[in-house]
N, C-alpha and C positions, 0 to 999 in steps of 0.2 A: 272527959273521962280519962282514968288512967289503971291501965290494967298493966300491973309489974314494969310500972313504967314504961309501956309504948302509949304514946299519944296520939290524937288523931293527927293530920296532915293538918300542917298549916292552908289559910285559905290560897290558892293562887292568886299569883301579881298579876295586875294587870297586863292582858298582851299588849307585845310590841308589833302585833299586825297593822296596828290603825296608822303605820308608818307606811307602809306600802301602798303601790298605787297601780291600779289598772291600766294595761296599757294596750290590751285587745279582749274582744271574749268573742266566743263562738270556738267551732271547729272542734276537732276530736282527737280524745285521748293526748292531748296537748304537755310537754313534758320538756326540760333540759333550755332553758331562755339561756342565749350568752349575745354578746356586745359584741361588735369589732371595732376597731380602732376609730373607725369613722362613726359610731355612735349607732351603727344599723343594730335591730335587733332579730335574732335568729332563734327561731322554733321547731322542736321536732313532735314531727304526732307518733304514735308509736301506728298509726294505720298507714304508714309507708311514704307519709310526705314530710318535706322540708317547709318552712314557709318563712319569709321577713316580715316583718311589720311594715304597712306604709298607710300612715295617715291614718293612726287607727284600725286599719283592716290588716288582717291576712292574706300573703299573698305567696302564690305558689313559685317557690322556688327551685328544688329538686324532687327525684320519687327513686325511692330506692326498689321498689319493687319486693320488699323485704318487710322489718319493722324496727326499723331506728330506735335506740335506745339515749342514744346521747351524741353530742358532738361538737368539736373543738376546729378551731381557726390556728391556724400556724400564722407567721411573721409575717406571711406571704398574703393572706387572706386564703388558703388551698384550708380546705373542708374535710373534716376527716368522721365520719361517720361511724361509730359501733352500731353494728345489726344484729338481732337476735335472730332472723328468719334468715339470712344468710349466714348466720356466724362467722363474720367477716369485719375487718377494719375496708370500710369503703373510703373512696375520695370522687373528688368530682377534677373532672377533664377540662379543659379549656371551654370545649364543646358542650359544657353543663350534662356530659356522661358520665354515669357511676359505675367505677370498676372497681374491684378488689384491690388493698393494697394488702392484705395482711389475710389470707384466710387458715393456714396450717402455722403454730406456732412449736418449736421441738419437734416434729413429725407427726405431731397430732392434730 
């Protein structure tokens, strides 16, 4: 059909999903997959846990007590956590404690 010259949408291309590959399932509200260096894989739930991958399963790693949004590994392997329920940049401690490392940025 052609009305003043808009057309319909071309069909879409085939997805690029059938590229990817499962590598746990289960667990909740599951968000934010990142690698370290050593090939571990790192998940956050937004329902306040950390978890690794091992051997197919999840496994509990940190709890922020909060709800993780996202999180990044430094040079070091140290953990750096954004939380929405603490509105805070967390990290983890030697001790696998999570404390604040960023929670007022400008005074606010």
């Amino acid at each position: 059909f052609d009305y003043e010259g808009i057309k319909p949408k071309q069909k879409p291309k085939k997805s690029k999903m059938s590229n990817f590959e499962t590598i746990v399932e289960g667990g909740s509200q599951l968000s934010c997959p990142i690698q370290d260096a050593e090939g571990n894989i790192y998940i956050v739930s937004q329902c306040g846990e950390l978890y690794t991958v091992v051997d197919g399963q999840l496994q509990l790693w940190l709890h922020t007590g909060g709800q993780p949004a996202g999180l990044v590994l430094d040079s070091n392997g140290n953990a750096f956590i954004c939380d929405l329920a603490h509105q805070a940049i967390l990290s983890q401690t030697e001790n696998e404690e999570v404390t604040p490392v960023v929670k007022e940025y400008e005074g606010k």
